[in-house]
C-alpha positions in Angstrom: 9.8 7.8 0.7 8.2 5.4 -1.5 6.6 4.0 1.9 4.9 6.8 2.6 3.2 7.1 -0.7 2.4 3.6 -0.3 0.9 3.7 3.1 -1.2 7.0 2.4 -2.4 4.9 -0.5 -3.8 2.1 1.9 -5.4 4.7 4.2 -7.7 5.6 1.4 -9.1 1.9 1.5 -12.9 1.8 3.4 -13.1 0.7 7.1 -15.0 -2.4 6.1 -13.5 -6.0 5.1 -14.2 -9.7 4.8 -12.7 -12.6 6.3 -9.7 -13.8 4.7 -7.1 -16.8 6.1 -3.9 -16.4 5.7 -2.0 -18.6 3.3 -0.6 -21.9 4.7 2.6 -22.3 6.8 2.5 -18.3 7.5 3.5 -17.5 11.6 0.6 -15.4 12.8 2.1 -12.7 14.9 -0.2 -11.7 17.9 -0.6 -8.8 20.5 1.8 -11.1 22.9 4.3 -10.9 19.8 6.9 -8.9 17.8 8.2 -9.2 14.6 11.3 -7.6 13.4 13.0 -7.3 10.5 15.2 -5.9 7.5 13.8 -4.8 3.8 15.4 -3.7 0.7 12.5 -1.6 -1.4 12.9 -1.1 -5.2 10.9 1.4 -6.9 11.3 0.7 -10.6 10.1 3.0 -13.7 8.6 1.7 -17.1 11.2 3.0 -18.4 13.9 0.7 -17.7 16.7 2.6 -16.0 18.5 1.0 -12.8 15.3 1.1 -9.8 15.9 3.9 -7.0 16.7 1.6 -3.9 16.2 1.5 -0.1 16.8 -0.7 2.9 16.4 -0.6 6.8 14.4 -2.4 9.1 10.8 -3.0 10.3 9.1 -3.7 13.2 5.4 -5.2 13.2 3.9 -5.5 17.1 0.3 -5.5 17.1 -0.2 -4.4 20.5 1.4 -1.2 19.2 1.9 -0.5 15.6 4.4 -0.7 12.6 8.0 1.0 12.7 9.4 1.2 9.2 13.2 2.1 9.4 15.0 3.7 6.3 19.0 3.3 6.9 19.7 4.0 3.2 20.5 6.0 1.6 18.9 8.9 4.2 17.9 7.9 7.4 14.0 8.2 8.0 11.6 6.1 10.2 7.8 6.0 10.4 6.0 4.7 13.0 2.4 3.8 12.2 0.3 3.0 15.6 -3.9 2.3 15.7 -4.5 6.0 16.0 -1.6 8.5 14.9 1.4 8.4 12.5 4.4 10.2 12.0 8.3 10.3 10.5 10.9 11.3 12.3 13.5 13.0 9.2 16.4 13.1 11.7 15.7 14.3 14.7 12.6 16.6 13.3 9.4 14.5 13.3 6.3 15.1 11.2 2.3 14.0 12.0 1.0 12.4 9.0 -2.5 13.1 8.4 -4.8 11.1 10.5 -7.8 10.2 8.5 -8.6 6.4 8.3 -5.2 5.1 10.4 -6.9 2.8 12.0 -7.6 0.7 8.8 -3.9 2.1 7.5 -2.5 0.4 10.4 -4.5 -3.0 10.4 -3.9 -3.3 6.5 0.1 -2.9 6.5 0.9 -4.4 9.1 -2.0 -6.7 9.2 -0.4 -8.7 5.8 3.4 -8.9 7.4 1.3 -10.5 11.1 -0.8 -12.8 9.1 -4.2 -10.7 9.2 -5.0 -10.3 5.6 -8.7 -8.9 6.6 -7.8 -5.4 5.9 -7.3 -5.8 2.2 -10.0 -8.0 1.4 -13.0 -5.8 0.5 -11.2 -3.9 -2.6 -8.9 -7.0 -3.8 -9.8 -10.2 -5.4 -7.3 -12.3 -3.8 -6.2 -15.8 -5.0 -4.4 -17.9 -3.3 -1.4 -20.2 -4.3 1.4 -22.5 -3.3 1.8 -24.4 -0.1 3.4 -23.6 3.3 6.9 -24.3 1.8 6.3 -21.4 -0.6 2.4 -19.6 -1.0 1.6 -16.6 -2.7 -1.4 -14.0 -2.4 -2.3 -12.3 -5.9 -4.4 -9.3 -5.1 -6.2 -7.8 -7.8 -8.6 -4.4 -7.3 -12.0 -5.4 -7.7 -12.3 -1.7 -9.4 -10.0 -0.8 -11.5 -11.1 2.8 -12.5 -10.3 4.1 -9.0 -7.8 6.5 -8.7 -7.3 5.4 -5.1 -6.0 2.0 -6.1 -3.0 2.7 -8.8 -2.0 -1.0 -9.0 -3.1 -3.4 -11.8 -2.0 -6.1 -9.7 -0.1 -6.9 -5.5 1.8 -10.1 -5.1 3.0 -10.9 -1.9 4.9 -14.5 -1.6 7.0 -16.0 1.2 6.8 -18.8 3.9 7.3 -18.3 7.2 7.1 -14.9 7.0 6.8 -12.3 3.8 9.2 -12.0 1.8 7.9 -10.5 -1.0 5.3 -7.9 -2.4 5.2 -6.4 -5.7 3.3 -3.7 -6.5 2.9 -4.1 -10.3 1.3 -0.9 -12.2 0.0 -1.3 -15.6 2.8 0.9 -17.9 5.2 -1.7 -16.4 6.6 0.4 -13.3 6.5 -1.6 -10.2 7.3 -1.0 -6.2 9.1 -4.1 -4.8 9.7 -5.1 -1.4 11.8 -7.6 -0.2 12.1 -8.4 3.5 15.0 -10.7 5.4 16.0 -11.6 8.7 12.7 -12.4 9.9 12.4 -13.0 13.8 9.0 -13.7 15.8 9.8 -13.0 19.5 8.0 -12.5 22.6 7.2 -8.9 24.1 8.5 -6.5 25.3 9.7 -4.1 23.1 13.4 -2.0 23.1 14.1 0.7 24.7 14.3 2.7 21.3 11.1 0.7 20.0 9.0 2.3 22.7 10.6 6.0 22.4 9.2 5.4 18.6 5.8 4.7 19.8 5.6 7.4 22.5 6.9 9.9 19.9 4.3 9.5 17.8 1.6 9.9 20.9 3.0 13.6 21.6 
């Protein structure tokens, strides 16, 4: 669930952005392209007790949208797409609201593709590392928004992501880590379009 707070938090971001490249050695992941995945996400109080955890799989195809795919510890998958959103809570599926998807859609799956646009107008972002290892420190260019609870994003990896943080300033953080990377051609699965469709309906 800690996805869904996170991506309603991105659809509050303006439409507008500035051109940003992506870091060095990261595979850009087209319309012709699908990238799949596993995560583990870490939510992580100030308080120091164990984090809440949960893991399951993604899939990033631009030509269609974002599937993020809880497996534990209760099955629930969002499917983001250019112009609707929605979680499927086992077998009962929810609309999410619609304002601003389009820009939801181009910021969260835009940084796992390699399309760091979407972020750029509200975050200073400073760029480190080489293709071996690069990392994207983003840091709100206003702080005393609401809409941007954050003091600071770091996203690292290679390849791929393979890491965000989402540091707050009383020391609680949101962590994702992401495995299993795999850039293939198009088409989709047979499940992966149902996911799409569903949304659509």
């Amino acid at each position: 669930m800690r996805f869904f707070f996170l991506i309603l938090f991105l659809a509050l971001l303006p439409l507008t952005a500035k051109a940003v490249e992506a870091p060095p050695g990261q595979e850009m992941v087209d319309a012709h392209k699908v990238l799949r995945g596993h995560f583990i996400e870490e939510h992580q109080m100030g308080d120091g007790k164990m984090p809440l955890r949960t893991s399951g799989h993604f899939v990033i195809a631009p030509a269609q949208g974002l599937i993020w795919g809880i497996e534990k510890p209760f099955p629930t998958l969002t499917i983001v797409t250019p112009d609707a959103a929605a979680q499927d809570l086992g077998g009962m599926v929810i609309k999410l609201p619609a304002k601003n998807l389009r820009h939801l859609y181009d910021m969260v799956g835009g940084a796992l593709a390699g399309n760091w646009n979407g972020l750029a107008n509200d975050f200073d972002i400073t760029k480190n590392g080489d293709a071996k290892h690069w990392q994207m420190l983003l840091t709100p260019r206003h702080t005393d928004q609401p809409k941007l609870p954050y003091a600071t994003i770091t996203v690292s990896g290679s390849h791929f992501v393979e890491n965000i943080v989402l540091a707050k300033s009383d020391g609680s953080y949101d962590m994702f880590s992401f495995t299993d990377a795999v850039l293939s051609p198009m088409p989709l699965g047979v499940q992966e379009i149902a996911a799409f469709n569903e949304v659509g309906h």
